[in-house]
C-alpha positions in Angstrom: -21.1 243.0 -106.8 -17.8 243.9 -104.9 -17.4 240.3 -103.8 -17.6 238.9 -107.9 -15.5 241.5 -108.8 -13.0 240.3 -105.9 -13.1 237.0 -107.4 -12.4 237.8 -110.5 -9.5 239.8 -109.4 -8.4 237.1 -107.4 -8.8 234.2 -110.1 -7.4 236.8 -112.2 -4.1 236.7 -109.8 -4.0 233.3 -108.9 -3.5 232.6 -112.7 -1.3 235.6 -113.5 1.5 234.3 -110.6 0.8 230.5 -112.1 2.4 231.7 -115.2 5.1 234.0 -113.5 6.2 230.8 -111.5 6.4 229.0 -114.8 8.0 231.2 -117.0 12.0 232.4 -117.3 12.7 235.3 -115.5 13.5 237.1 -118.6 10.8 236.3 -120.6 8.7 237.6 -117.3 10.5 241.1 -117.4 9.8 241.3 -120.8 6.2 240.7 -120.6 6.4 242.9 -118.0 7.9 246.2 -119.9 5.2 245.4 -122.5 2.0 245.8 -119.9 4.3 248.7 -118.4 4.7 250.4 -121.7 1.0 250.1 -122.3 0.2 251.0 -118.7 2.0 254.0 -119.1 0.3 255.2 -122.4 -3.3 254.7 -121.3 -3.5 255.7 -117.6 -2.9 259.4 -118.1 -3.0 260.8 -114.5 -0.3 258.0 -113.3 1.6 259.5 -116.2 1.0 263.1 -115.8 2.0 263.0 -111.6 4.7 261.2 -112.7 5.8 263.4 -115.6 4.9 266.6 -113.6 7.0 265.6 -110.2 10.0 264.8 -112.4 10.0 268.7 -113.7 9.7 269.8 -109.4 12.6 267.5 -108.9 14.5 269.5 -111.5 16.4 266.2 -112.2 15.3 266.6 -116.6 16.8 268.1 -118.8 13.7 268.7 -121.1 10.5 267.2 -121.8 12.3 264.6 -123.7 13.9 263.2 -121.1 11.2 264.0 -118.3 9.1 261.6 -120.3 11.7 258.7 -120.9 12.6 258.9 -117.1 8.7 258.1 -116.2 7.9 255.8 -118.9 11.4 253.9 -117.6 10.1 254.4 -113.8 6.8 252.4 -114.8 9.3 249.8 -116.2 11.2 249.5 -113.1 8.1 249.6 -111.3 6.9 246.2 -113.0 10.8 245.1 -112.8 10.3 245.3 -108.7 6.5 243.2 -109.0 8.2 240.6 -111.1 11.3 240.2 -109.1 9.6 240.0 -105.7 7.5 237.9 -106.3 10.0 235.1 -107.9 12.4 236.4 -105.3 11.2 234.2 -102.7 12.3 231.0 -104.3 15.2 232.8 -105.8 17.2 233.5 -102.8 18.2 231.0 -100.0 20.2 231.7 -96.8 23.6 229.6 -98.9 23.1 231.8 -102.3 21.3 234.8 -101.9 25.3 236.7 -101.3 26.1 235.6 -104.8 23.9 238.1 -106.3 23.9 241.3 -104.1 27.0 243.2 -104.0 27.1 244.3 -100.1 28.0 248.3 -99.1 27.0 248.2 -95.2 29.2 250.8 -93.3 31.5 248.6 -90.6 29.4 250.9 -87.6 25.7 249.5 -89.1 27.1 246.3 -89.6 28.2 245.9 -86.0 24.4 246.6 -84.9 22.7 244.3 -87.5 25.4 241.6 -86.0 24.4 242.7 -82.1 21.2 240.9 -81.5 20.8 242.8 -78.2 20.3 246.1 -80.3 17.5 247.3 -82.4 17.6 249.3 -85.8 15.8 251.5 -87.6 16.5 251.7 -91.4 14.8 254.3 -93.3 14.3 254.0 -97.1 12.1 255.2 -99.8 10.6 253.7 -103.0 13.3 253.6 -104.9 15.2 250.6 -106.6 13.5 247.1 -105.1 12.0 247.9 -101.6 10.5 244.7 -101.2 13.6 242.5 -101.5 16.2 245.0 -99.7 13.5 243.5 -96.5 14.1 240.0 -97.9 17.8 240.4 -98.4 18.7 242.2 -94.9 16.5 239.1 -92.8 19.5 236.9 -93.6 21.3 239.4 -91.1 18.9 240.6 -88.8 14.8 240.3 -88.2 13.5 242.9 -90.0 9.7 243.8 -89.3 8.2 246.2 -91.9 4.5 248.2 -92.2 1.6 247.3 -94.6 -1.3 248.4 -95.8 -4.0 245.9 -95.9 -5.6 245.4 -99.8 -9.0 246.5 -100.4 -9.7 242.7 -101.5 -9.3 240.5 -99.0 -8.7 237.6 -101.2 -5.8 239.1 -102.6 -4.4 240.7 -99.6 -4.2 237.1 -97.8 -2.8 235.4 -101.1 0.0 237.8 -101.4 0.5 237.7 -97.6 1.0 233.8 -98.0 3.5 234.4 -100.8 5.7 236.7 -98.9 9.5 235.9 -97.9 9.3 234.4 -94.2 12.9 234.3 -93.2 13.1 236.7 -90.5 10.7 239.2 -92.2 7.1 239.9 -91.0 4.6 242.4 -91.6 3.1 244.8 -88.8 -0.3 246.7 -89.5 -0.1 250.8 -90.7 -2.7 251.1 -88.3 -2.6 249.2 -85.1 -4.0 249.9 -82.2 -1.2 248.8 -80.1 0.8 252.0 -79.3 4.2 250.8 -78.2 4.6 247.6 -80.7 7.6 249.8 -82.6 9.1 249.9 -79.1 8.7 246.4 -78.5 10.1 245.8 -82.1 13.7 247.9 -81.0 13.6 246.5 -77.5 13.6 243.1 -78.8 16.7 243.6 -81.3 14.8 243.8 -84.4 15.4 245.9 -87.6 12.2 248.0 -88.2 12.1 249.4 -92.0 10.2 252.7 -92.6 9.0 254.8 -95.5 9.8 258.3 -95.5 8.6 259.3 -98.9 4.7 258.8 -98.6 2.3 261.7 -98.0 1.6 261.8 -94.2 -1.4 263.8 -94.3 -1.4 266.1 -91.1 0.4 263.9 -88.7 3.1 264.7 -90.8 6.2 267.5 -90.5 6.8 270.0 -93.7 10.0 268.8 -95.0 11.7 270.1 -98.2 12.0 266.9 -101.0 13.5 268.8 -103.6 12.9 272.2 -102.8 9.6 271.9 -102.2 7.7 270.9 -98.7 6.4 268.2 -98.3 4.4 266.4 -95.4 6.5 263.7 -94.0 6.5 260.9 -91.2 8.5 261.5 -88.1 8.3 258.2 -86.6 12.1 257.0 -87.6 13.5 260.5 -85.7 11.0 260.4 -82.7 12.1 256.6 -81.9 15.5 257.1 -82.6 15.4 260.3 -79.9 13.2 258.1 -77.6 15.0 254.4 -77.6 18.4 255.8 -79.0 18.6 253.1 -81.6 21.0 253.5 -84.5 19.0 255.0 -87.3 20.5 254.8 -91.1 19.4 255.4 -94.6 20.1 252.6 -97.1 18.4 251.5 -100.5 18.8 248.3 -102.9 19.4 249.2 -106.4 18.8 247.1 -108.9 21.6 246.5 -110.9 20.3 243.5 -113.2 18.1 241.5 -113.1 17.5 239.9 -109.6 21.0 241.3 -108.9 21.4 243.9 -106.8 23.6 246.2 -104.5 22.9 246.4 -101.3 23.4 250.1 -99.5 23.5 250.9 -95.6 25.3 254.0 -94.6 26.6 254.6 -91.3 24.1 255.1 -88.3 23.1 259.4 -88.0 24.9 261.1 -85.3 23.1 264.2 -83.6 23.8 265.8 -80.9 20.1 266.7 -79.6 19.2 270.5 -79.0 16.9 269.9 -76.0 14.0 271.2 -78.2 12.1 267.9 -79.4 10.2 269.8 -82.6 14.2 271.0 -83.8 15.8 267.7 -83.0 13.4 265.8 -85.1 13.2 268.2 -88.1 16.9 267.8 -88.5 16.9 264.5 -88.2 14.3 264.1 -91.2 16.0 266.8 -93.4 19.5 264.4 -93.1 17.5 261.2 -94.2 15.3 263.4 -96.5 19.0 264.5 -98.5 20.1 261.1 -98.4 17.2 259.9 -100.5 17.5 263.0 -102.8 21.3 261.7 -103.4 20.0 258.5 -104.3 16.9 259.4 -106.8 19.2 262.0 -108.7 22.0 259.0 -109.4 19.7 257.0 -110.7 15.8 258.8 -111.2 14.4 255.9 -113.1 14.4 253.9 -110.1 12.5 256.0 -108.0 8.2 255.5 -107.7 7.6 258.8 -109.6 3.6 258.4 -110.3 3.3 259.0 -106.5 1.8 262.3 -105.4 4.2 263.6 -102.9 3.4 266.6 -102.9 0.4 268.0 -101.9 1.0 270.9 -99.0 -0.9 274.1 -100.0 2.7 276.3 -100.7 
């Protein structure tokens, strides 16, 4: 039974993206807002996480607008689908600057140019994290982590349909300990997540006031290779336009204790992406549960 139901979902896929690769790009978002909207009405606990995380943010003022900033998050969220998947036949190495408005600090820049020296960017899900990957290849190799699919069929389809300039995908879990060091060492940008729950490999770190397990890896490697480490996003400011953000690299000046280092390190890029959700919430991947530390 799990492999027909596989099928199906991947003949089910195979004809959705046949139509997507057809259709205008507007028609597509529209189509898009109207499975969101409906998406948003009938799956209740996406909708209630997301509603209810909004409130511990403190970023609404009211139920009102608590609710239009998830329903509009779901919207974004099939904005990003749609986009990346036409953006890898949208943007070429000759056109892909005429529709992304660049804000890289001079001091990130001057790594991303170097390709002697490795990077670690650090973003969240917020505005279109697929194609801020896509967009920064055309500067520098940029390697990012996946998760495989529970179907294999779709998991390998959407692997062969993902942006190959510069950009490849490493495994979440891989056996291979020092493959993020061999990504730095070989003058690579490696692109991490900071906003997913990390279980109990992860640190308590305060999103909005409250704690909230989170991954370490982007401080430990920075302490350990001494890498330049920034925060940086790609808000979507139409549609497949964008604006491009990288601030300048973290500077620390280490403690000597390992545990103190790294928690200050995380609570900098953890304020950064605060900044960044409260400019513009609707952007952010609300129906995620971030929070679920015993307080």
């Amino acid at each position: 039974m799990k492999k027909i139901r596989h099928l199906l979902e991947y003949a089910g896929m195979r004809i959705g993206l046949f139509f997507l690769d057809r259709v205008p790009l507007g028609a597509a978002i529209r189509v898009s807002h109207l499975l969101a909207d409906a998406w948003f009405l009938v799956n209740r606990s996406r909708r209630t996480t997301a509603m209810e995380n909004i409130r511990r943010a403190g970023i609404a003022q009211g139920e009102g607008e608590c609710r239009k900033i998830a329903r509009q998050s779901f919207r974004h969220f099939g904005d990003l689908v749609v986009e990346s998947l036409k953006s890898d036949r949208e943007f070429t190495e000759q056109n892909w600057r005429d529709r992304v408005e660049m804000e890289i600090a001079p001091e990130a820049m001057a790594v991303l140019n170097n390709p002697t020296k490795g990077f670690i960017l650090v973003s969240g899900h917020f505005g279109n994290w697929e194609v801020a990957a896509q967009l920064l290849s055309f500067i520098k190799p940029v390697v990012g982590i996946t998760r495989d699919m529970n179907n294999p069929y779709t998991d390998r389809l959407m692997k062969e349909r993902k942006p190959r300039n510069r950009f490849r995908l490493t495994p979440k879990h891989d056996a291979e300990a020092g493959r993020f060091l061999s990504i730095l060492k070989n003058g690579e940008m490696l692109a991490l997540m900071i906003d997913q729950h990390a279980r109990d490999r992860g640190m308590p770190i305060n999103f909005f006031g409250t704690p909230a397990a989170t991954h370490t890896s982007a401080a430990l490697l920075h302490l350990v290779t001494g890498a330049a480490l920034s925060f940086g996003y790609c808000l979507r400011i139409g549609p497949l336009k964008y604006r491009m953000v990288l601030m300048p690299p973290i500077r620390y000046k280490r403690t000597g204790n390992k545990e103190k280092d790294i928690r200050a390190i995380m609570e900098e890029l953890t304020r950064h992406l605060e900044d960044t959700i409260r400019k513009n919430p609707e952007q952010y991947l609300w129906a995620h549960r971030r929070w679920r530390l015993q307080v």
